[in-house]
N, C-alpha and C positions, 0 to 999 in steps of 0.2 A: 504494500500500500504506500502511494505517494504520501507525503507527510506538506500537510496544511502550512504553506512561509507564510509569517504573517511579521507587518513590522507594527510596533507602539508609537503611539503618537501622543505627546502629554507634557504641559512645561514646567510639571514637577518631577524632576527624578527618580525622587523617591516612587511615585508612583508608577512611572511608567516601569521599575524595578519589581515594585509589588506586582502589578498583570505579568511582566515575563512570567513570576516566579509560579504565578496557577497558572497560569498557559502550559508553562513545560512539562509541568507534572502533567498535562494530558496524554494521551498514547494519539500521535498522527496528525501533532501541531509543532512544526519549530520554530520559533520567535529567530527572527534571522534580521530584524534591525531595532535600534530605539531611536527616535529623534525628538525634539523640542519641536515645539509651533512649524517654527520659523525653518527649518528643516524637514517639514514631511515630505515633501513634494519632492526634493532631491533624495531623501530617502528612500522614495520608493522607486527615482531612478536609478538609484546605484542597487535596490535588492531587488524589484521585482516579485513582490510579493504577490498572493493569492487574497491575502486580507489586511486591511489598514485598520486598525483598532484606533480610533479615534474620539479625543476628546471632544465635544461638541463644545463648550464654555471657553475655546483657547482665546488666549490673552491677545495675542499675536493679530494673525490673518487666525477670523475666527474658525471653531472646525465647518460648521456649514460652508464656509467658501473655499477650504480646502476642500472637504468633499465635493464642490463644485467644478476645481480645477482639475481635479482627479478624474471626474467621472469625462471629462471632456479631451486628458490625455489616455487613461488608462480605461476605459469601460468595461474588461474585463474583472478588473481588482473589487474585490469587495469590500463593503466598506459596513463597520461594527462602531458608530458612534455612542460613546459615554457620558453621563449626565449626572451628576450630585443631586437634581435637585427633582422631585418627584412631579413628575409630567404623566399627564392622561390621553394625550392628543400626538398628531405627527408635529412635531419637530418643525418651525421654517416659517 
């Protein structure tokens, strides 16, 4: 079985350290990059991932409009945005 690249995207370390750390313990997921805001975009050009694990709340260029630039180079990459704060509706 192929194994799930996924890179983190999140402009606290600490947490983008906390998701690798459940990510890897899954069986058929390798976490193959981390970057800040302001580096996901090239992130995903240097891994090539399968899935972007992304913050929605980033400080930066926010995650909605990364996931926008994404979806416009990459349409393939999947995209798993994160949220603190408890939301009932889509997102945007």
């Amino acid at each position: 079985m192929k194994a799930i690249r996924v890179v983190v995207v999140d402009d606290h370390r600490i947490v983008r350290r906390a998701i690798r750390a459940l990510l890897e313990r899954e069986r058929g997921i390798r976490v193959v990059g981390e970057a800040a805001d302001r580096q996901a975009l090239a992130a995903v050009a240097r891994h090539h991932p399968d899935v972007l694990v992304l913050d929605v709340g980033a400080p930066g260029p926010t995650g909605l409009r990364i996931a926008g630039r994404l979806r416009a180079r990459r349409p393939d990459t999947g995209i798993v945005m994160l949220c603190m704060h408890p939301h009932d509706g889509p997102v945007g």
